[in-house]
Backbone bond lengths (Angstrom), bond angles and torsions (degrees), N, CA, C in turn:
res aa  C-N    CA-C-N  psi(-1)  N-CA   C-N-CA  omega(-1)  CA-C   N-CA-C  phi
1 X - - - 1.452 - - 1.530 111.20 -
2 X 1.782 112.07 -52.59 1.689 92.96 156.88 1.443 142.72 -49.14
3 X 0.962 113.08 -43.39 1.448 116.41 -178.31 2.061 109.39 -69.76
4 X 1.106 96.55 -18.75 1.582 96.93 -174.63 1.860 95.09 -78.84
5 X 1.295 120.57 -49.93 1.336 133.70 167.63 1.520 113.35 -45.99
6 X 1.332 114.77 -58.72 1.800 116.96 169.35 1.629 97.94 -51.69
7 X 1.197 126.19 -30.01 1.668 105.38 -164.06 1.390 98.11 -80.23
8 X 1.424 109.40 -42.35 1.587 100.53 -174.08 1.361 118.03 -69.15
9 X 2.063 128.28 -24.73 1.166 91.42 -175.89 1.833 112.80 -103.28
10 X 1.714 91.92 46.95 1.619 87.28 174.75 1.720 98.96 -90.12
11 X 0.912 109.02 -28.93 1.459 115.32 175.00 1.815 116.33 -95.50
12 X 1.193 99.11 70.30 1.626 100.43 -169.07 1.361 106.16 -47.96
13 X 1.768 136.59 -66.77 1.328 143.11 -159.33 1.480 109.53 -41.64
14 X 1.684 103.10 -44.61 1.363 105.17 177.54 0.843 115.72 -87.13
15 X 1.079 151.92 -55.70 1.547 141.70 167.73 1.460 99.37 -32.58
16 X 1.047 143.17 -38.26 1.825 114.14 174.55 1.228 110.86 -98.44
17 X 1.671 139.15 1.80 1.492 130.63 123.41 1.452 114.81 -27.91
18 X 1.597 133.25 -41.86 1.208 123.72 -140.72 1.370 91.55 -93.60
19 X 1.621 104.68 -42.28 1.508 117.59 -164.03 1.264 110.17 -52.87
20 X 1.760 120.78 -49.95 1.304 123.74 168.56 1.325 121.49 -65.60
21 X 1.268 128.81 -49.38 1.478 121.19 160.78 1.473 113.71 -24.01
22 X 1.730 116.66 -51.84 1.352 106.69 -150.28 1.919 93.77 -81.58
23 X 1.511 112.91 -31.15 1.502 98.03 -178.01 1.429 93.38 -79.88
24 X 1.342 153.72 46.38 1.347 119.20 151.20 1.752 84.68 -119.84
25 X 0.933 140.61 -2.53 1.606 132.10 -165.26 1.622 84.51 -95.49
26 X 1.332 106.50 -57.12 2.079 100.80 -162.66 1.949 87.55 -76.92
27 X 0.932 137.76 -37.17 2.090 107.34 162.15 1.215 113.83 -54.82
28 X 1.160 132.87 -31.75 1.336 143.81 -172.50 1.781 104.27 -60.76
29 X 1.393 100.88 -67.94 1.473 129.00 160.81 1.610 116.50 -15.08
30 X 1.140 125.55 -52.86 1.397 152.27 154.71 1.863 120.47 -56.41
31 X 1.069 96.21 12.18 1.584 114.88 159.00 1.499 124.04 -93.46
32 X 1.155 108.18 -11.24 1.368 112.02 -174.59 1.623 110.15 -114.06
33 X 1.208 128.18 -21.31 1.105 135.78 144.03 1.656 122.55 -44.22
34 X 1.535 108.12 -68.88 1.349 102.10 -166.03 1.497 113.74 -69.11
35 X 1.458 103.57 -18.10 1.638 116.55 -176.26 1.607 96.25 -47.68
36 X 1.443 108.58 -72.13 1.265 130.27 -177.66 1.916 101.85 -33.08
37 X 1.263 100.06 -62.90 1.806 83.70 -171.13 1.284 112.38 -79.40
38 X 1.352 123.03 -4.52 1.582 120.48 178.87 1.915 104.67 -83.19
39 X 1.316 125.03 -31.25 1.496 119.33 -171.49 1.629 86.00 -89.44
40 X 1.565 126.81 -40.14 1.710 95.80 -177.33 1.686 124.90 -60.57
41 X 1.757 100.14 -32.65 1.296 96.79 -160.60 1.382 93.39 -89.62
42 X 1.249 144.56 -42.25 1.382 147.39 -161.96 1.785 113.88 -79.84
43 X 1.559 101.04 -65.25 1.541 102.73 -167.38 1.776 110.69 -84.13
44 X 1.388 106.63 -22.35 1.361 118.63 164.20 1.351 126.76 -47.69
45 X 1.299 89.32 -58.82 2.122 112.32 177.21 1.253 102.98 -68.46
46 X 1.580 131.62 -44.60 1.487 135.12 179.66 1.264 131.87 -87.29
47 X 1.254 101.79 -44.32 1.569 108.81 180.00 1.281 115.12 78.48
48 X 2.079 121.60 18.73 1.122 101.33 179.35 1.766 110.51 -82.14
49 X 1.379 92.05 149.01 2.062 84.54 174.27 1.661 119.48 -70.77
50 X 1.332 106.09 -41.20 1.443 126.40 -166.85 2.190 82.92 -50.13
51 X 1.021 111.89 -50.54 1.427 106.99 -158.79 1.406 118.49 -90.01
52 X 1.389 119.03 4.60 1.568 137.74 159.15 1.879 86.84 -85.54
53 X 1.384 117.69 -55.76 1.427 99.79 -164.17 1.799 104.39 -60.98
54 X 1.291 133.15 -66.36 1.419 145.60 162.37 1.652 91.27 -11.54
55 X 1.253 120.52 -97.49 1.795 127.39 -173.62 1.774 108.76 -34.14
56 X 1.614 116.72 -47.90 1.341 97.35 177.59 1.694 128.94 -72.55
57 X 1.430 101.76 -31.43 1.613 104.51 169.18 1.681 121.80 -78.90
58 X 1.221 119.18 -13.53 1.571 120.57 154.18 1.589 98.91 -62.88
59 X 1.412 124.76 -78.04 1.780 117.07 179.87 1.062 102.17 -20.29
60 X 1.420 128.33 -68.93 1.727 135.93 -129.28 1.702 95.36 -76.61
61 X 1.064 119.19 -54.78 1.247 123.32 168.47 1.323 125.57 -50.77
62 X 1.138 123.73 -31.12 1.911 134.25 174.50 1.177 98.86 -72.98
63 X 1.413 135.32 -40.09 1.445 129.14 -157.39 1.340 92.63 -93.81
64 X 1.495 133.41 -31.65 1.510 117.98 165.99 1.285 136.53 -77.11
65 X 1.525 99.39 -19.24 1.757 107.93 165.02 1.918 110.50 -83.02
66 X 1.498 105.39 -7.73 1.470 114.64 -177.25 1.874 98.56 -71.86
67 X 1.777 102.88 -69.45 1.407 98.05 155.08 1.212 148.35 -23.49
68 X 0.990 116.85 -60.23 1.494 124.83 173.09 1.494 127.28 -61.83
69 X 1.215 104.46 -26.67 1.047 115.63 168.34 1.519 134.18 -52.82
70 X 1.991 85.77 -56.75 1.257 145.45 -179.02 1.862 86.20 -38.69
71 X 1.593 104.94 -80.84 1.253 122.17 -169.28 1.289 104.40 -52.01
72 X 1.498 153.11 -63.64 0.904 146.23 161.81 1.627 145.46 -28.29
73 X 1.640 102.96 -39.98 1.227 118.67 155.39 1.914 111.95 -64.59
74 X 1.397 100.13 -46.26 1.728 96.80 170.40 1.678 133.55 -71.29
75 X 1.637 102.94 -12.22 1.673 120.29 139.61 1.412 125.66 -52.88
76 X 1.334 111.99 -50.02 1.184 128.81 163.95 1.405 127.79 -33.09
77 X 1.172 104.13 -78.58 1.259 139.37 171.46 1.630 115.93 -24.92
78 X 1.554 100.33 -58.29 1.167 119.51 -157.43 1.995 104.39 -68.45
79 X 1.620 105.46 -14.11 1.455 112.12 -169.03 2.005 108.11 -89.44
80 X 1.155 87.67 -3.38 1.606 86.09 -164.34 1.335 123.48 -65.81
81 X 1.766 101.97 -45.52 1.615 124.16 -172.34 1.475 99.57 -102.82
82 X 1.488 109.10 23.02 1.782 95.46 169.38 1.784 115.17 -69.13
83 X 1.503 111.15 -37.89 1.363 119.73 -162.13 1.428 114.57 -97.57
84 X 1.367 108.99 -24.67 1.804 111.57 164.13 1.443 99.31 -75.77
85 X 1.437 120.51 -50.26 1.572 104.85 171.67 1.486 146.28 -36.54
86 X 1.527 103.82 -49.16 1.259 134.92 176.37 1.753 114.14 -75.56
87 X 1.024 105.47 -31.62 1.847 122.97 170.20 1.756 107.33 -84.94
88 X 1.214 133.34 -9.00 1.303 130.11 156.92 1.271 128.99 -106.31
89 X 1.507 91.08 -21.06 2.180 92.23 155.36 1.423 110.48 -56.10
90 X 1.882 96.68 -59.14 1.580 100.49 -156.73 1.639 91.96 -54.24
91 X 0.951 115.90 -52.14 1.940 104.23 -172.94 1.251 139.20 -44.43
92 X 1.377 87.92 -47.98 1.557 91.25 157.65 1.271 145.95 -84.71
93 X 1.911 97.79 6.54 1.904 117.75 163.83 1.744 97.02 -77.02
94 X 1.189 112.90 -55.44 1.548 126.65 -177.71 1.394 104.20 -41.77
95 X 1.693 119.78 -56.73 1.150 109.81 172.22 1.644 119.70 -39.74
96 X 1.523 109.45 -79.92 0.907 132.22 -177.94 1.646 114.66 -21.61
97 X 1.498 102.28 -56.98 1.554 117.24 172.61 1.232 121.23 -52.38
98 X 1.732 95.07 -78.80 1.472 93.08 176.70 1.633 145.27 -82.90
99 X 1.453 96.95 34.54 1.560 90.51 -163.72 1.720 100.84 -103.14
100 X 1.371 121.18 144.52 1.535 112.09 175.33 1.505 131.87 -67.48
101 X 1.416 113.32 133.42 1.314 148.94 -170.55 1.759 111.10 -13.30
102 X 1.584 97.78 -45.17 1.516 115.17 -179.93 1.461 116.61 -86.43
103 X 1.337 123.15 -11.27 1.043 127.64 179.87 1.633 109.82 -87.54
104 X 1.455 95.79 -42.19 1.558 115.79 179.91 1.536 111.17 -65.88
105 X 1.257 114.72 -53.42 1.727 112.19 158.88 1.022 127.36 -39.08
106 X 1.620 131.23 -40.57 1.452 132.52 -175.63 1.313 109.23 -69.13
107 X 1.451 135.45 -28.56 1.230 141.29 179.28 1.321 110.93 -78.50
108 X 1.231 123.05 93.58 1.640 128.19 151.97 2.074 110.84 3.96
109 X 1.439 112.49 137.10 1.694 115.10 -173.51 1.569 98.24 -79.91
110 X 1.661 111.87 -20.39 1.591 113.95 -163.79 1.964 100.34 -86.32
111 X 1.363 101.96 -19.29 1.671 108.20 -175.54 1.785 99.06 -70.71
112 X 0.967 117.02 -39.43 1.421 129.16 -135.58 1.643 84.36 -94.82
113 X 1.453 123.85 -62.93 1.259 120.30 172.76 1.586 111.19 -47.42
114 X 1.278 123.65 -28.69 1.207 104.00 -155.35 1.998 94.48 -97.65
115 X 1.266 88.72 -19.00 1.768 90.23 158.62 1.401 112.80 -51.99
116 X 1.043 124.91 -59.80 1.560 138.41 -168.38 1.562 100.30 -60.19
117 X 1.319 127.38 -61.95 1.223 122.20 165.73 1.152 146.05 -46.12
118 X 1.466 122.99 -43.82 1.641 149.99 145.80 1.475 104.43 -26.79
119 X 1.386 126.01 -49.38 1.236 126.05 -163.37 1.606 112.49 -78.87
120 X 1.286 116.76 -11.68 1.437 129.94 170.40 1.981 93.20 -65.72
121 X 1.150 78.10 -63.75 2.192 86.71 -174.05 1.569 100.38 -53.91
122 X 0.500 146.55 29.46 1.822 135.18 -152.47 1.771 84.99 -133.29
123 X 1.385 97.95 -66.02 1.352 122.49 -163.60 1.739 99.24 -62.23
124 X 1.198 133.45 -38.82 1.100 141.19 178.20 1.109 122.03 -39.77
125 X 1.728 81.66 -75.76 1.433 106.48 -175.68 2.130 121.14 -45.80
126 X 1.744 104.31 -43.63 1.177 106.87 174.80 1.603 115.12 -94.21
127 X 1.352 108.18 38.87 1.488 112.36 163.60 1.624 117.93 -72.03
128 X 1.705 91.77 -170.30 1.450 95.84 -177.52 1.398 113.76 -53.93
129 X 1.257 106.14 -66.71 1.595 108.77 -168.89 1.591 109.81 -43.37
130 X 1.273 126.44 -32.69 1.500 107.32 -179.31 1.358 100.06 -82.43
131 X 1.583 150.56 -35.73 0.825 130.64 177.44 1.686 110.49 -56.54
132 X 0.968 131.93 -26.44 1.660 119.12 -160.51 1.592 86.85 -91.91
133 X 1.545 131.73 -32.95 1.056 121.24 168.98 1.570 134.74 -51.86
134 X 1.181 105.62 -13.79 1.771 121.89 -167.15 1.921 89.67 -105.99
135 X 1.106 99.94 -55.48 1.823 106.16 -179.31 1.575 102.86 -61.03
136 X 1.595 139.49 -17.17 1.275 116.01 163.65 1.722 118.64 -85.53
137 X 1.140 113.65 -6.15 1.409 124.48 -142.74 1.704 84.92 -79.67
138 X 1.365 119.95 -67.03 1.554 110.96 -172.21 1.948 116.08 -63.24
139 X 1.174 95.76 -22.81 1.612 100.62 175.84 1.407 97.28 -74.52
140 X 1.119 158.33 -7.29 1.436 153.84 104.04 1.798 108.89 35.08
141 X 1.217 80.14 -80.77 1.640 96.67 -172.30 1.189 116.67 -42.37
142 X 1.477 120.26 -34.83 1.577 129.84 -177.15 1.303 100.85 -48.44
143 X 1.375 128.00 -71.21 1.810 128.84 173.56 0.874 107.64 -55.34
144 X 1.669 143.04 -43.36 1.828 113.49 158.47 1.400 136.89 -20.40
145 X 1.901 91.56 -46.47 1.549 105.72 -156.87 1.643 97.50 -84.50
146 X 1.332 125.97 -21.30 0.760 134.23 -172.19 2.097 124.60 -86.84
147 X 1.180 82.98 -18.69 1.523 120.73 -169.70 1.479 90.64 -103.71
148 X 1.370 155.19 -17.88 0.895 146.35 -160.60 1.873 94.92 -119.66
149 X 1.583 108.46 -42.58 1.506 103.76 168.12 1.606 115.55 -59.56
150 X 1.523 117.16 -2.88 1.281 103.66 -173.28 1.601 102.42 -104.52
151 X 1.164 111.88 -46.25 1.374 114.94 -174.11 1.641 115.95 -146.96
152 X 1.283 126.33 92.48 1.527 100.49 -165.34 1.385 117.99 -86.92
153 X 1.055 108.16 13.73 1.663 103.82 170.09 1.940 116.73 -76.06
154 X 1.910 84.74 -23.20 1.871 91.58 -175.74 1.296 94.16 -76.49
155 X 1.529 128.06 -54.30 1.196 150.18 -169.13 2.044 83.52 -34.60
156 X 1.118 99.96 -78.64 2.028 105.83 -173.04 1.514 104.57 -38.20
157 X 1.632 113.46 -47.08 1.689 88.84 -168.59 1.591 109.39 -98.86
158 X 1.231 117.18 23.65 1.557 127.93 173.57 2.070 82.55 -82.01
159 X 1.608 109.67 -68.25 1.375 108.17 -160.14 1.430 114.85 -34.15
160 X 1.790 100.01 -60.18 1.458 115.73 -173.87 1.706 110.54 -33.71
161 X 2.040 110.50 -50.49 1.418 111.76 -166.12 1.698 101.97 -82.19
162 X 0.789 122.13 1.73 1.595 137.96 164.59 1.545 111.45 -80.48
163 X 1.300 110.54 -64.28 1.833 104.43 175.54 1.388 125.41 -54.55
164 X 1.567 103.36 -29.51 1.255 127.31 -162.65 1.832 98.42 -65.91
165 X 1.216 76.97 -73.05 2.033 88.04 178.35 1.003 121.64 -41.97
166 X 1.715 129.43 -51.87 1.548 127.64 173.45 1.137 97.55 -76.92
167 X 1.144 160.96 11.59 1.755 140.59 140.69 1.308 98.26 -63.11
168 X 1.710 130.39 -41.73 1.462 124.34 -147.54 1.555 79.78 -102.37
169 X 1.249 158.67 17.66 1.336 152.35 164.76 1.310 99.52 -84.70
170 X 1.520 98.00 -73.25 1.338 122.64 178.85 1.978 112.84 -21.31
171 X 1.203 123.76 -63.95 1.484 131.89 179.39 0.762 96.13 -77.33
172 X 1.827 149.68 -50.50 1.227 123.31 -165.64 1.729 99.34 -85.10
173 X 0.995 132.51 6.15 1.919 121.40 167.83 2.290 100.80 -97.65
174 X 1.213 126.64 -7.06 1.104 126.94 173.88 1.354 96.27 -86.57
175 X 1.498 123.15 -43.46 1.450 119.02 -166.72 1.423 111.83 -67.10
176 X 1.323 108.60 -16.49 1.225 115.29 -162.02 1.500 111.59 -88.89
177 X 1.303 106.03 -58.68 1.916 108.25 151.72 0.994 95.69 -15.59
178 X 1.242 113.06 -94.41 1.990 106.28 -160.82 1.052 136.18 -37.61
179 X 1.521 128.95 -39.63 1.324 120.92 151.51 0.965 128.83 -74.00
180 X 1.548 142.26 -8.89 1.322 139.40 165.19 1.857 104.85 -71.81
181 X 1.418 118.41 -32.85 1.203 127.80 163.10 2.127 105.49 -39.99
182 X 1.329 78.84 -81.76 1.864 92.87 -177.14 1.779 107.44 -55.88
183 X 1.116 116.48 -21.66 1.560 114.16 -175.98 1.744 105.06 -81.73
184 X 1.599 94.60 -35.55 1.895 95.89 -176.14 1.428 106.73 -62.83
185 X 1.571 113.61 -46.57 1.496 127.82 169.83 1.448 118.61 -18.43
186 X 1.699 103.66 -73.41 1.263 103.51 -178.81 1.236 128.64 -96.95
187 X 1.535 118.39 0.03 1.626 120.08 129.53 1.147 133.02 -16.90
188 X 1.698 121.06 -69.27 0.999 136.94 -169.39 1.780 103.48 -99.60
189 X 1.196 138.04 1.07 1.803 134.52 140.98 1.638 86.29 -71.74
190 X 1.361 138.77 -80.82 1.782 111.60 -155.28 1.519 112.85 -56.73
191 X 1.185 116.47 -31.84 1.763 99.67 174.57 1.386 102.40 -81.91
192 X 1.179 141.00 6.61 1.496 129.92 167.53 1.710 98.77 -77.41
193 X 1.471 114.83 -56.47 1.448 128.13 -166.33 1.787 103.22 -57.50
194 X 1.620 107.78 -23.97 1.403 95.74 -167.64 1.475 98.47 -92.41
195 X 1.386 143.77 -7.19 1.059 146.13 -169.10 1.746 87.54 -96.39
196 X 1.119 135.40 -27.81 1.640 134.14 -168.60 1.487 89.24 -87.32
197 X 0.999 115.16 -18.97 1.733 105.29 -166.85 1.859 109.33 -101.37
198 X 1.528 105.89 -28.97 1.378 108.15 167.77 1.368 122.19 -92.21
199 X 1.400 127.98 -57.58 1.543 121.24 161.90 1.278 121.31 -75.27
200 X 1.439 150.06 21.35 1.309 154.22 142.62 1.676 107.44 -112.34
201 X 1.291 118.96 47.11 1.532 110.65 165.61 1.222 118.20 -75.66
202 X 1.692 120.24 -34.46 1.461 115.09 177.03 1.485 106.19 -50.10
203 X 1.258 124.84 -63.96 1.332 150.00 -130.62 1.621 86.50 -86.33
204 X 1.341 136.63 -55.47 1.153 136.66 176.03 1.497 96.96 -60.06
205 X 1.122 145.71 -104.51 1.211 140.24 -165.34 2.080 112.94 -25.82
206 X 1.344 119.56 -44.70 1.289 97.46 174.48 1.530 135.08 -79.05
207 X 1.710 108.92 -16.63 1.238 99.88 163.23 1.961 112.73 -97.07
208 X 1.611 118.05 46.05 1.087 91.33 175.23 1.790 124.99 65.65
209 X 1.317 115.31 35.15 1.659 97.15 -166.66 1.611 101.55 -114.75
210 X 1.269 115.88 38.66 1.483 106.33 -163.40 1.586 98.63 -96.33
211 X 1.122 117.34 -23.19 1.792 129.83 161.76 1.818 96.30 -34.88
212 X 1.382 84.48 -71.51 1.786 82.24 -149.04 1.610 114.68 -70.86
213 X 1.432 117.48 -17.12 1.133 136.20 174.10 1.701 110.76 -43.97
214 X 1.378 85.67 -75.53 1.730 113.30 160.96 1.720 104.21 -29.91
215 X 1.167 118.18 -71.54 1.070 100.43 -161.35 1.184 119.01 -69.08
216 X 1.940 119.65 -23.49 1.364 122.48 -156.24 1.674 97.76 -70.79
217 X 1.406 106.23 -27.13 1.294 126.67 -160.65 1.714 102.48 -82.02
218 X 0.718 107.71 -53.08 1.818 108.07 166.70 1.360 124.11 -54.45
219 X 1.547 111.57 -36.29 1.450 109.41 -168.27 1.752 94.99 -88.01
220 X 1.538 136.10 -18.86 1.392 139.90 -152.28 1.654 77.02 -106.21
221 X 1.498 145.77 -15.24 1.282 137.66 167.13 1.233 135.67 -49.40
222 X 1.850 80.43 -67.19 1.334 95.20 -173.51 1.797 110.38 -77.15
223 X 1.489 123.23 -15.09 1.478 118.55 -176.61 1.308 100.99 -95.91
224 X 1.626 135.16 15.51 1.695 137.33 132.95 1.158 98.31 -68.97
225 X 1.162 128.25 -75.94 1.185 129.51 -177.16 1.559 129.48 -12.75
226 X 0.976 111.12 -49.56 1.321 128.71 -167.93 0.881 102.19 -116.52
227 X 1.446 151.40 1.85 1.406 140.60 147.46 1.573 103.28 -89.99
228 X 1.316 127.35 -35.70 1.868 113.60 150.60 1.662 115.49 -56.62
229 X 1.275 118.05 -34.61 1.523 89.94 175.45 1.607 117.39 -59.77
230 X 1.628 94.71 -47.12 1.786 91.34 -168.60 1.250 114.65 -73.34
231 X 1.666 123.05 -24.54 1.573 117.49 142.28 1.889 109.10 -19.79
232 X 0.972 98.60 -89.41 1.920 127.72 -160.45 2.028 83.56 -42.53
233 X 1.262 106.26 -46.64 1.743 91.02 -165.53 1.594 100.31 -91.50
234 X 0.860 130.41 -3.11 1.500 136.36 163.02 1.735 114.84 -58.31
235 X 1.532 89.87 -64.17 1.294 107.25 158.71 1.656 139.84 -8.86
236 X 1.792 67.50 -85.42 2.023 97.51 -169.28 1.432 76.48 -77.87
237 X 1.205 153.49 -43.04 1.784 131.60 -169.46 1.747 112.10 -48.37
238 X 1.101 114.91 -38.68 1.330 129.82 172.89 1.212 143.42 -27.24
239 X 2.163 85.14 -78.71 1.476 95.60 161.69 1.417 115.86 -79.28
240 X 1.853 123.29 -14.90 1.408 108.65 176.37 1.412 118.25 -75.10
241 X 1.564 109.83 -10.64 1.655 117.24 172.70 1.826 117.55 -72.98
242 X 1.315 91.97 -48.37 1.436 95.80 162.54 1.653 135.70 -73.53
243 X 1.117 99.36 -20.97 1.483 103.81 169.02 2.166 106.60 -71.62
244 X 1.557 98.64 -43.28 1.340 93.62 -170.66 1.732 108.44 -73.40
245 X 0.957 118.76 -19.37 1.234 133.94 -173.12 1.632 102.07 -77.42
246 X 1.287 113.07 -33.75 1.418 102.80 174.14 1.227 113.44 -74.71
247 X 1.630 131.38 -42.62 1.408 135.39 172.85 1.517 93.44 -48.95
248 X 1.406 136.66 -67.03 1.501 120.20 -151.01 1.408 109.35 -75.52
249 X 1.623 108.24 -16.15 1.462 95.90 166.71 1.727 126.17 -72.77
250 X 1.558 101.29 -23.87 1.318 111.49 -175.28 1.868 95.68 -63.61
251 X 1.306 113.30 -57.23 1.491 112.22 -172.84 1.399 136.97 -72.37
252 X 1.277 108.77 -5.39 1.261 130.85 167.78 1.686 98.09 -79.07
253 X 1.487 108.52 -66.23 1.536 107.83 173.70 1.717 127.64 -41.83
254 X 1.294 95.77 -25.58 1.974 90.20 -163.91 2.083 77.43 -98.93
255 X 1.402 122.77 -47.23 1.579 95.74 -161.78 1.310 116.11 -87.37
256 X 1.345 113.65 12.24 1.749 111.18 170.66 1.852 96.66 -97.58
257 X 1.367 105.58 -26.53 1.581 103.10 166.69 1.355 123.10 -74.54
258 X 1.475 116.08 -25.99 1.689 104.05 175.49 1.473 101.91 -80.41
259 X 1.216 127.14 -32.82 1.332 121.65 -178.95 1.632 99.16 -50.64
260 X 1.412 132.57 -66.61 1.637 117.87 178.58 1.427 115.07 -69.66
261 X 1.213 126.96 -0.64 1.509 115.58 171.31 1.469 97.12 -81.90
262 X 1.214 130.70 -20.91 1.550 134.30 173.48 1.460 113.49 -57.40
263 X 1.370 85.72 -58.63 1.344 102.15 -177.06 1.563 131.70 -43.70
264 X 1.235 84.68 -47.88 1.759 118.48 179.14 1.846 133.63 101.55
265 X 1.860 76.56 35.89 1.481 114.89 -144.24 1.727 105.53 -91.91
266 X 1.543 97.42 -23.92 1.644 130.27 -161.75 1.373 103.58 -159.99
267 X 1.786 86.44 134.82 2.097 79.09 173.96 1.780 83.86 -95.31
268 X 1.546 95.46 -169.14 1.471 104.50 172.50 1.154 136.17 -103.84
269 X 1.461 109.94 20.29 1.774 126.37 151.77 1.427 113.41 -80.06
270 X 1.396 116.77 -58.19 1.543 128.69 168.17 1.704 99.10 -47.43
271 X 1.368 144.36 -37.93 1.245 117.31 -167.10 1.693 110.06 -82.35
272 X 1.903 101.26 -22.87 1.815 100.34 -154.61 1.989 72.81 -78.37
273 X 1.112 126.04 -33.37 2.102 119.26 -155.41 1.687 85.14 -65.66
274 X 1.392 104.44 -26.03 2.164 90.56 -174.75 1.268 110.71 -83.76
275 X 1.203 113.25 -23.16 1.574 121.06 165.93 1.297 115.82 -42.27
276 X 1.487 108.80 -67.75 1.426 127.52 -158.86 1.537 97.07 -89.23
277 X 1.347 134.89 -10.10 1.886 128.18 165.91 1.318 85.96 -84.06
278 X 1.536 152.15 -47.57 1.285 131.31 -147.47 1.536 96.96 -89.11
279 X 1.247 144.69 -38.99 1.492 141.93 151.45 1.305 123.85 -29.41
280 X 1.313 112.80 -29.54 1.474 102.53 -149.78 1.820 77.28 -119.13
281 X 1.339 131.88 -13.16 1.400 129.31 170.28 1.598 94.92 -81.41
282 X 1.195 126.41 -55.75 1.539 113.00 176.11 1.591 126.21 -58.92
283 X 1.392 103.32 -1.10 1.729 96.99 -167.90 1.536 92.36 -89.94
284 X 1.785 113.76 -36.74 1.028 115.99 168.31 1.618 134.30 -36.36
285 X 1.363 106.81 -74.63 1.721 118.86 167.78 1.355 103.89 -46.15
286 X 1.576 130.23 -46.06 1.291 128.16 -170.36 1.647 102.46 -65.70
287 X 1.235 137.00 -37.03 1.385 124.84 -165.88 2.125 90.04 -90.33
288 X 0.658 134.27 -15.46 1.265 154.21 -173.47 2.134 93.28 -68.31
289 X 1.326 98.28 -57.50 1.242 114.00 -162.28 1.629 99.96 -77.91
290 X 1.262 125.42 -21.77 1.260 119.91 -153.36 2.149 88.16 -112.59
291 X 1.361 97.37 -17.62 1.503 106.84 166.11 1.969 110.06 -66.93
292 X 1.004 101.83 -55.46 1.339 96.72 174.98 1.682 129.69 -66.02
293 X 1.557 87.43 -8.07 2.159 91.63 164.25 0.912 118.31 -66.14
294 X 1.817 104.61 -39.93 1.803 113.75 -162.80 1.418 113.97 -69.56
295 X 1.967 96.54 -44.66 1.297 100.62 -175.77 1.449 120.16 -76.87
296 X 1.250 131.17 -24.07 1.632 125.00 140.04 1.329 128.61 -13.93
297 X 1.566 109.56 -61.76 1.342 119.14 177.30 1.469 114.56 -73.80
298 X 1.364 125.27 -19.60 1.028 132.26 175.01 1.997 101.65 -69.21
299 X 1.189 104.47 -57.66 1.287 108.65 -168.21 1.411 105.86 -49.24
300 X 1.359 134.04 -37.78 1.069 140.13 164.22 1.537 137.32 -40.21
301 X 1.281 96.55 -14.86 1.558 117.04 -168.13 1.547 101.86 -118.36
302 X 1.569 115.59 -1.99 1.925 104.29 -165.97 2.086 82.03 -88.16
């Protein structure tokens, strides 16, 4: 999250292009909500047409100035990590180049490639999409505030299923370090073994070492192996946590809301517009959350 922040404020002008972009796209965002409670409570109860037509061409228009925006901020975007990018290639050609002969020998051929490779992920990881992901995350609050003018009791158990999740991000992105730790490990023992097996073939073949090779190479397999599975189920636990987490947020939201639409506490336009601000505030934190996997793995590779 720092380094995505250092990129933007090397380029100050744009970085507060983005900032405003991102609060006029998430106000923008909030067109589809009120739409929703303005045709239940208004054109529903009335039935005038003129005012379904009026309410749908205000939407139709928000969601195309939402776009455009959209696209523009992702123009944006795309300029930020050109020059931190391009300044950590060249460094690490410079390395590569200029560093002495004996120094360069001591480092494993499988480390060095996988330097070269890593730096593809590096670059990824602090692309656009995570930047626009970090730039929606505090505009968040706008559907709080808004979600809280409607009902603040939903507003409270939106927070709760909000705190809840980044605690359970939170441990499962520490857990995850660690095996990307132990997974780089034995990454870099099989590209050591494959460099012992291609430039030491004489030397392996005359003392007989194809026994132990074999085995070193099997046992450094299977413990990738299995630190990519629990990677892969770490993973998929994630998005299946967040996916379920959105259903229980949805149902928590609509039956603590019919209980005050009973009441007479909430009509039932105001409950479906809190629905759809507390969704679209969780999709937020959720891409937020799934930002901090990548950049984990990224961190792993600087």
């Amino acid at each position: 999250m720092i380094e995505l922040l250092k990129r933007m404020l090397l380029r100050p002008h744009v970085a507060v292009l983005l900032l405003v972009s991102s609060l006029l796209i998430n106000v923008l965002a909030l067109a589809a909500p009120v739409f929703v409670m303005q045709v239940l409570n208004r054109y529903v109860a009335f039935g005038v047409d003129g005012t379904l037509l009026a309410l749908s061409s205000g939407a139709l228009l928000a969601v195309t100035m939402e776009l455009a925006f959209r696209w523009m901020r992702l123009r944006l975007a795309t300029n930020i990590s050109i020059a931190p990018d391009e300044k950590t290639a060249l460094a690490m050609a410079e390395t590569l180049a200029g560093s002495r002969l004996g120094v360069l020998r001591q480092i494993p051929r499988s480390s060095l490639r996988r330097l070269v490779q890593d730096s593809e992920q590096v670059q990824a990881a602090f692309g656009a999409p995570a930047q626009m992901a970090l730039l929606d995350l505090p505009f968040a609050a706008v559907f709080f505030l808004v979600l809280a003018l409607l009902s603040p009791l939903l507003c409270v158990v939106a927070a709760v299923f909000f705190l809840a999740f980044l605690f359970f991000v939170y441990g499962q992105v520490q857990l995850q370090k660690a095996r990307l730790a132990h997974e780089g490990e034995e990454r870099s023992r099989l590209g050591q073994l494959s460099d012992d097996a291609i430039l030491g073939a004489e030397t392996l073949r005359a003392f007989n070492g194809r026994a132990y090779l074999m085995h070193a190479w099997t046992r450094a397999l299977r413990r990738q192996q299995d630190m990519l599975r629990r990677l892969a189920l770490s993973r998929g636990g994630m998005q299946a946590c967040t996916q379920s987490a959105t259903a229980l947020l949805t149902v928590a939201m609509v039956g603590i809301g019919a209980v005050l639409v009973v009441r007479a506490e909430l009509d039932v336009g105001a409950l479906i517009a809190a629905n759809i601000l507390a969704a679209r505030s969780f999709a937020a934190v959720s891409r937020v959350a799934l930002l901090a996997d990548v950049l984990a793995r990224a961190a792993q590779t600087r």
